[in-house]
ZAMARGU-4260 file (C-alpha; in steps of 0.2 Angstrom, whole numbers, plus 5000, padded with zeros to 4 digits):
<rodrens>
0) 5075/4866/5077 | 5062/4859/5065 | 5061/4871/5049 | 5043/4875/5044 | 5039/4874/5024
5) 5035/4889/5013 | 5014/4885/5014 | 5017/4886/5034 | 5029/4902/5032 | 5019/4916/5038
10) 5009/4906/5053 | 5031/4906/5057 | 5034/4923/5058 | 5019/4923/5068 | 5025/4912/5082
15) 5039/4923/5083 | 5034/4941/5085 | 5015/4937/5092 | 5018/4932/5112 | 5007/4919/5114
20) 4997/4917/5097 | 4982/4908/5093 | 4972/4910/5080 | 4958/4916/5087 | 4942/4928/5082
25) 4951/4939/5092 | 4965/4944/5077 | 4959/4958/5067 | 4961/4954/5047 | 4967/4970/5036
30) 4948/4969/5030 | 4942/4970/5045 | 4954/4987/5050 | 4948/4994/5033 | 4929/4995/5039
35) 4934/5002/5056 | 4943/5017/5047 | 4930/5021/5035 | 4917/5020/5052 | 4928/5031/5059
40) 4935/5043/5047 | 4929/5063/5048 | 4937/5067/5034 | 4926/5052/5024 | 4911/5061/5033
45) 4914/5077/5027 | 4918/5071/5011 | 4901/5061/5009 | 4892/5076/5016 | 4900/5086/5003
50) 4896/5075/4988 | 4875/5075/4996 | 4876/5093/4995 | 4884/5091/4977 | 4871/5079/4972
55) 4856/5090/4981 | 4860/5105/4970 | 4861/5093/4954 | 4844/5089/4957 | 4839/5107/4962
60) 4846/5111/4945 | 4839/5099/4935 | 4822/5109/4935 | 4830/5124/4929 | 4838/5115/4917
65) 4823/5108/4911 | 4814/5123/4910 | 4825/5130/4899 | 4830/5116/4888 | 4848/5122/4889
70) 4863/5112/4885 | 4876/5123/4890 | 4869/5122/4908 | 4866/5103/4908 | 4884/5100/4904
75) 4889/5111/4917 | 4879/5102/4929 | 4885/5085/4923 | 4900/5091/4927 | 4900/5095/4943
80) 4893/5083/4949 | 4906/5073/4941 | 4919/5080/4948 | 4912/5080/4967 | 4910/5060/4964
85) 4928/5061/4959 | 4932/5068/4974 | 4924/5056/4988 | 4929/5043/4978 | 4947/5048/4978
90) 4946/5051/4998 | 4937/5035/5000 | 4952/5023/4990 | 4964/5035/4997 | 4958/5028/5015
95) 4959/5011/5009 | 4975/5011/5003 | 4984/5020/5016 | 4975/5010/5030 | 4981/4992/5019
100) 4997/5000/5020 | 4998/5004/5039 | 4992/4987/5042 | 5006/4979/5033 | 5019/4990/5037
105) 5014/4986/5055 | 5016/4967/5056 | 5033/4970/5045 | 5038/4982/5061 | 5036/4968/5073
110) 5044/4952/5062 | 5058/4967/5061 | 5058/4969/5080 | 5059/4949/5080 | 5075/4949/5072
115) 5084/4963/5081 | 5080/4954/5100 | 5092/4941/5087 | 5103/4952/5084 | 5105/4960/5101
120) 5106/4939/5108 | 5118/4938/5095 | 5131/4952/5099 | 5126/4949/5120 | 5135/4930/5116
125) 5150/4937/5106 | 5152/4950/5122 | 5151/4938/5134 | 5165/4928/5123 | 5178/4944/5119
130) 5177/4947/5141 | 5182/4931/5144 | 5195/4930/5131 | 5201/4946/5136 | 5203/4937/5154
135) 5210/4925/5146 | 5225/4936/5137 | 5217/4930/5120 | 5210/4946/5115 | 5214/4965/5120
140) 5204/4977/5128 | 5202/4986/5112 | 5192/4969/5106 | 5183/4971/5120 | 5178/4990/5117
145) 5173/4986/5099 | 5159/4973/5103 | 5153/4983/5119 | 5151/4996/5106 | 5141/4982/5094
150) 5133/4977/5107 | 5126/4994/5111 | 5121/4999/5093 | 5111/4983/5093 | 5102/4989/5110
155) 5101/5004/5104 | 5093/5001/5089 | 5083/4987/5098 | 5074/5001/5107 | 5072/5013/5096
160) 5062/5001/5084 | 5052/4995/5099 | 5047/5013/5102 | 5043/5018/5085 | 5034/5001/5082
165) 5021/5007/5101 | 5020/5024/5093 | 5014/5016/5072 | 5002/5004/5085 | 4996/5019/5095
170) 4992/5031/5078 | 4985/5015/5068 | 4974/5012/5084 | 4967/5032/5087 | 4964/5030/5064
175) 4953/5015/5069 | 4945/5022/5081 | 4949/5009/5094 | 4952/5008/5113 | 4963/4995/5109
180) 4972/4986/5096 | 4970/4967/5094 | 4984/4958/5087 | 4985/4960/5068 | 4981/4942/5057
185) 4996/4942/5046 | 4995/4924/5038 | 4983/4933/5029 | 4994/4938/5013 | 5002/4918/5015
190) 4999/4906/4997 | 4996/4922/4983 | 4991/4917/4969 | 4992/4933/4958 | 4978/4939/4947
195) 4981/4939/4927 | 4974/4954/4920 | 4975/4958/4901 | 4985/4975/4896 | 4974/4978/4883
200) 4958/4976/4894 | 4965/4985/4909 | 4968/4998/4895 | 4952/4998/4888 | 4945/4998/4907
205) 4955/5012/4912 | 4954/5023/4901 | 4932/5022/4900 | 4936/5023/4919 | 4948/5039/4919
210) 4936/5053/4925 | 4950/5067/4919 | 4944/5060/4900 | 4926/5062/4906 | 4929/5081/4910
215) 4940/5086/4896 | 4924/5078/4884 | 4912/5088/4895 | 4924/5103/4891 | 4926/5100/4874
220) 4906/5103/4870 | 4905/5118/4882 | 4918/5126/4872 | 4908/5121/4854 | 4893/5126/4861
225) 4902/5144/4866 | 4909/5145/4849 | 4891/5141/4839 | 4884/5155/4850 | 4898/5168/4847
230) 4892/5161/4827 | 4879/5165/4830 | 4877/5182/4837 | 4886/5198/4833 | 4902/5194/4840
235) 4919/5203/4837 | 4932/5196/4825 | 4946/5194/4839 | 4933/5187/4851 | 4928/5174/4838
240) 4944/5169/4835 | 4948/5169/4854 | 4934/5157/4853 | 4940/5144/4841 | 4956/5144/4851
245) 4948/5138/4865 | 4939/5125/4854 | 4956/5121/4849 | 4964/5121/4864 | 4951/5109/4873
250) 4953/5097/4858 | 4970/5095/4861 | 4966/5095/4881 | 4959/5078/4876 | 4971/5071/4866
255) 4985/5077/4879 | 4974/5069/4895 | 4972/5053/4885 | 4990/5050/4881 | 4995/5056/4899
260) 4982/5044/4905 | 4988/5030/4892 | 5008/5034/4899 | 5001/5032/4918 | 4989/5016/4918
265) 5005/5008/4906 | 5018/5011/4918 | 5004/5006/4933 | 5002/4990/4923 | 5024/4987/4921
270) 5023/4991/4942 | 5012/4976/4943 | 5021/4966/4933 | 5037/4970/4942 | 5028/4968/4959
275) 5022/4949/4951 | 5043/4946/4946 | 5049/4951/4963 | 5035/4941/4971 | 5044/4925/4964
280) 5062/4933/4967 | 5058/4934/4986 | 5049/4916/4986 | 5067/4908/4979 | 5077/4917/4992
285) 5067/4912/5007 | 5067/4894/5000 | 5085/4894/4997 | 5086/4902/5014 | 5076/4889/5024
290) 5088/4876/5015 | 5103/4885/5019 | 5094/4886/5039 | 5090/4868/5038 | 5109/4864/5033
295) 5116/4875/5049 | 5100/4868/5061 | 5110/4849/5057 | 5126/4854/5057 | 5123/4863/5075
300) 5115/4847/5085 | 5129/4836/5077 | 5142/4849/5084 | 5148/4856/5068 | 5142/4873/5072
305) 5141/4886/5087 | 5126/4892/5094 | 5130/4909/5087 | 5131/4901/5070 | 5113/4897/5072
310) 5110/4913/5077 | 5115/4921/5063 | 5108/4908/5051 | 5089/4910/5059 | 5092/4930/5057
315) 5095/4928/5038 | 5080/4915/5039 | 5070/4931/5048 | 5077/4945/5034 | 5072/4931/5019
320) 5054/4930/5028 | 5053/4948/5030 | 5058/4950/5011 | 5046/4940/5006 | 5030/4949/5016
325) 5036/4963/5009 | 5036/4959/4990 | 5019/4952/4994 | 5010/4967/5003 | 5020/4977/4987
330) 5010/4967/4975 | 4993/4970/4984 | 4996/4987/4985 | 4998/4989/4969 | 4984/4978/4963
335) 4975/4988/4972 | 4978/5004/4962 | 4975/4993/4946 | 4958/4991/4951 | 4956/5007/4957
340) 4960/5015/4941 | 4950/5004/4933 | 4934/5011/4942 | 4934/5001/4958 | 4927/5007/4973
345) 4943/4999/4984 | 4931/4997/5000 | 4919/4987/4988 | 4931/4974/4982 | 4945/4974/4995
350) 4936/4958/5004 | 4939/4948/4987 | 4959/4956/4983 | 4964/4952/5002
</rodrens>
């Protein structure tokens, strides 16, 4: 059994859990399942027809607002058109991410399904073995009951993941909107080369992004503009000072956003970092796995070791694989959040992160 290299590693897992693959046209690439959900998506419709509406009675307000040359009534404005931006914008990379996700988790299914048709080989040669020791007088019918039982658990389980895996194929297929599903492309994350982004930049970024920091300045200025008004007009002692409270509070708003915001995008940055870390953790495994495969594949054509040895060596060969996938769609997941909080729209660059 010829034992394929880490640039080949993924085309591997491929050949295993893919009946018959070629790569064809026909394979549908994780960019290419991100367009059919946002095609297909109500909830994105209703969102974008929300966010016209928003922008309609912006402009409906603008000729008031001008009119009467007031501030107060801009910023309020401003504002919610702010927030209704916010708001698609959040559905829209929430889409994203969650259909990059399904994606992944898909293909990670069927590699999984791939190794537990192993695994049920596996414990349907030991069987075969204990019954004919046990014919043999070598082993005892309790032997015999254990691995039937080992045996079953494996179908069991065997069946169970196929089922779950038609049902995630079935769901993935109605959020595209498809009458069928193709087979999913998933060399597509083979030969990372992770992206180097400067903490102090993404930072910088962020933050100018962050539209939480955009309202609380919005609010701050209202609650000035209420207070110079209360100033200036007749205005109770205690409703004064109720007014300067709010000034106060909203200029700690800010500060409190900002550091909360500062906190989050810090520890978002430490989750890529650790996502780069077990990136490399998982390429050293596999390659200590392919070596250790490699090792059993000679030892097995020279007689030194059983078919079931093999067996179990290409299962941990499939977990190693499956590892290593996994760290990888961790990574872009998470990159794709870093982009996102730095003011990204995830459907605009998810054809240059994937």
């Amino acid at each position: 059994m010829q034992i394929l290299g880490r640039s080949l590693i993924f085309l591997f897992c491929l050949l295993f859990i893919i009946p018959g693959f070629k790569a064809t046209a026909a394979e549908m690439e994780v960019t290419e399942a991100v367009g059919h959900s946002i095609d297909n998506s109500i909830e994105l419709s209703i969102a974008r027809i929300d966010l016209e509406n928003s922008r309609i009675n912006y402009r409906k307000n603008e000729a008031e607002i001008m009119r009467t040359g007031s501030r107060y009534a801009e910023l309020q404005n401003e504002l919610g058109l702010l927030q209704a931006e916010n708001s698609f914008s959040q559905t829209e990379n929430q889409l994203v991410r969650d259909t990059v996700r399904i994606f992944f988790q898909l293909i990670l299914s069927e590699m999984e399904l791939e190794r537990k048709e192993i695994i049920l080989e596996l414990e349907q040669r030991r069987l075969d073995e204990v019954e004919k020791q046990v014919a043999t007088g070598h082993r005892s019918q309790l032997d015999l009951i254990q691995q039937q039982g080992n045996y079953n658990s494996a179908a069991f389980d065997l069946e169970g993941s196929r089922q779950d895996l038609i049902q995630d194929q079935e769901e993935f297929k109605y959020r595209l909107g498809l009458e069928e599903l193709p087979p999913l492309r998933g060399d597509v994350l083979s030969g990372v080369e992770p992206v180097e982004i400067d903490l102090e930049e993404f930072l910088h970024q962020a933050l100018a992004a962050a539209t939480e920091l955009q309202v609380r300045e919005k609010q701050l200025e209202l609650a000035e503009i209420d207070l110079n008004r209360a100033r200036e007009a007749t205005t109770p002692a205690l409703d004064l000072q109720q007014k300067e409270n709010d000034l106060e509070i909203a200029r700690l708003n800010i500060e409190k956003s900002e550091n909360d915001a500062r906190h989050r995008f810090q520890q978002m940055y430490n989750g890529l970092t650790r996502a780069k870390n077990n990136l490399q953790l998982a390429e050293e495994s596999l390659e200590e796995a392919e070596k250790n495969h490699d090792i059993v594949v000679r030892q097995e054509e020279l007689g030194l070791r059983t078919t079931n040895d093999l067996l179990s060596s290409r299962i941990s060969l499939l977990g190693a694989q499956q590892s290593l996938y996994s760290a990888v769609n961790n990574y872009y997941l998470t990159l794709l959040e870093i982009y996102e909080a730095m003011g990204h729209s995830l459907k605009e660059v998810a054809d240059d992160i994937l």
